[in-house]
Every structure is written in structure tokens, then in C-alpha cells.
N, C-alpha and C positions, 0 to 999 in steps of 0.2 A: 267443148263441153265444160272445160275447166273455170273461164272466166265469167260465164253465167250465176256456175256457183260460189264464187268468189263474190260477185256484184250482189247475190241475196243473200250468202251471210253478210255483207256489211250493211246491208240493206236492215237485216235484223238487227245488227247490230248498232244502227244508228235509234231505234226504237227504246235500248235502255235509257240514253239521257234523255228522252222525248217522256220517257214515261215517270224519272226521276225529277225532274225540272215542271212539268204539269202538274203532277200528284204532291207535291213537295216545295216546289219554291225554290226559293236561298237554301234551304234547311236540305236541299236534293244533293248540292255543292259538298254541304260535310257528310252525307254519306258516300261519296267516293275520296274521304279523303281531302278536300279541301279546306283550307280556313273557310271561316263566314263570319263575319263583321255582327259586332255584338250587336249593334244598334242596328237591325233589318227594318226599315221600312214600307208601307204600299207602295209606292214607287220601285224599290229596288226589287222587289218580290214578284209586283207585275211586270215587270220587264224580262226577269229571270222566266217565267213562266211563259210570255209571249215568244221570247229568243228560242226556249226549248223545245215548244209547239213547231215555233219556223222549223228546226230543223228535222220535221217528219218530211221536210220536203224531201230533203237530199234520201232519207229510205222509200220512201216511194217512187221517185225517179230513178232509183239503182234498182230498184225491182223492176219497173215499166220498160227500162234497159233492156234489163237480163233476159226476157222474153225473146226479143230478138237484137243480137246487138249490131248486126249490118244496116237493119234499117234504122237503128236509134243510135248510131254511132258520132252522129254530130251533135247532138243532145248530150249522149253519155260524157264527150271531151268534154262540154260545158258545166258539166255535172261534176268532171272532177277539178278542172280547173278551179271553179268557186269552192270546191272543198278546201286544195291549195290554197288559195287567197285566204282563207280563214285559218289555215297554221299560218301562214304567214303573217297574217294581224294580231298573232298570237305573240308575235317576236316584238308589237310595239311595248306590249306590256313587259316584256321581259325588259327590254332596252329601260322601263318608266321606274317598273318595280321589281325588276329582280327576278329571278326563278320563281316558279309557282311549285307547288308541291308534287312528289311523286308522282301520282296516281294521275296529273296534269301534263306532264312532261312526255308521258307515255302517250298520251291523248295526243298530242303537241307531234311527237315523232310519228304518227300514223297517219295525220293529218300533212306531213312533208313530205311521209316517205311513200305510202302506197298508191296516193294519186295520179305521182309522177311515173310508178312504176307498171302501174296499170295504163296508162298514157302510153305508153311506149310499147307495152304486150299488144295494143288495142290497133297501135299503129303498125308492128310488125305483123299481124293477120293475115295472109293470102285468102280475101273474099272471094 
């Protein structure tokens, strides 16, 4: 019963940047704390807003999960996997530009840390 509601808080959870990066842009970035590049243009704005849109996927599919997670169990792996992959593409930048700010880093270690550890709760299960 545990790991269901773990799957819809982050499920919720994944809804704040969705709804800061839609409603907001680039200008969603410095309210949690990031820099944002003086010079914002269409381009860079639309793309922040489509990128933050995409990621209602990943709270929708941790919710469609959490429902039942034995028969959504190979979905939910993929689900966290590609979350993985995205802290992980998170280290190109560090590697280009250096640390990101705070509020980023934090992002960064959640996206490393609870996918891999949910992965392995997910796997040690007696269905």
C-alpha cells in the first residue's frame, strides 16, 4: 500500500513544474530559483513550455501505475527508467556548464536517486 502512494505523490508532484513551465515559460525557471538568460526569446520560451507540458506524462503514467502496480509493473520500470535517463542528461550539462543552481541540484538528486530506489522496492515485491 506503501508504494502506490509514493507513485501519486510524485505523480503530484511532477504537476508543479508542468504547471510552472506552461503558465510561465523561461520566467517558471527563476521562480524555483534558477538563472534565466536576459535575452529570452520565442523559441527558447516555446520549447521550455512544450518540454514542461511533455513532462505531465511522467505524472500521469505514475498515477495510471499506482492503481495497480502488478499489472503496470513493466510500464512503471519504463516510467522510471526514462526519469533516470533525464538526471542522467542532466550530468551532460554539468560536465558543459558547471553546476546549476540549488533548487536544480535538488531536482538532479531526485531524479538519480528515487528511480533507482523505487526500481529495486518494485523488484523486491512478492506478487
Amino acid at each position: 500500500m506503501i508504494l502506490p502512494n509514493i507513485l501519486r505523490l510524485l505523480a503530484i508532484g511532477c504537476l508543479v513544474p508542468v504547471f510552472l513551465h506552461v503558465a510561465f515559460g523561461v520566467a517558471g525557471d527563476a521562480l524555483i530559483g534558477a538563472p534565466v538568460p536576459d535575452a529570452i526569446n520565442a523559441s527558447l520560451d516555446s520549447q521550455n513550455r512544450f518540454y514542461g507540458a511533455s513532462f505531465a506524462i511522467y505524472g500521469a503514467l505514475l498515477w495510471y501505475c499506482a492503481r495497480d502496480i502488478r499489472a503496470h509493473a513493466g510500464l512503471l520500470k519504463i516510467v522510471l527508467a526514462l526519469f533516470f535517463f533525464g538526471g542522467c542528461a542532466r550530468g551532460l550539462s554539468v560536465i558543459q556548464y558547471g553546476l546549476p543552481s540549488p533548487p536544480i541540484i535538488v531536482l538532479w538528486a531526485v531524479e538519480l536517486i528515487i528511480p533507482p530506489l523505487l526500481f529495486i522496492w518494485l523488484r523486491r515485491q512478492a506478487w
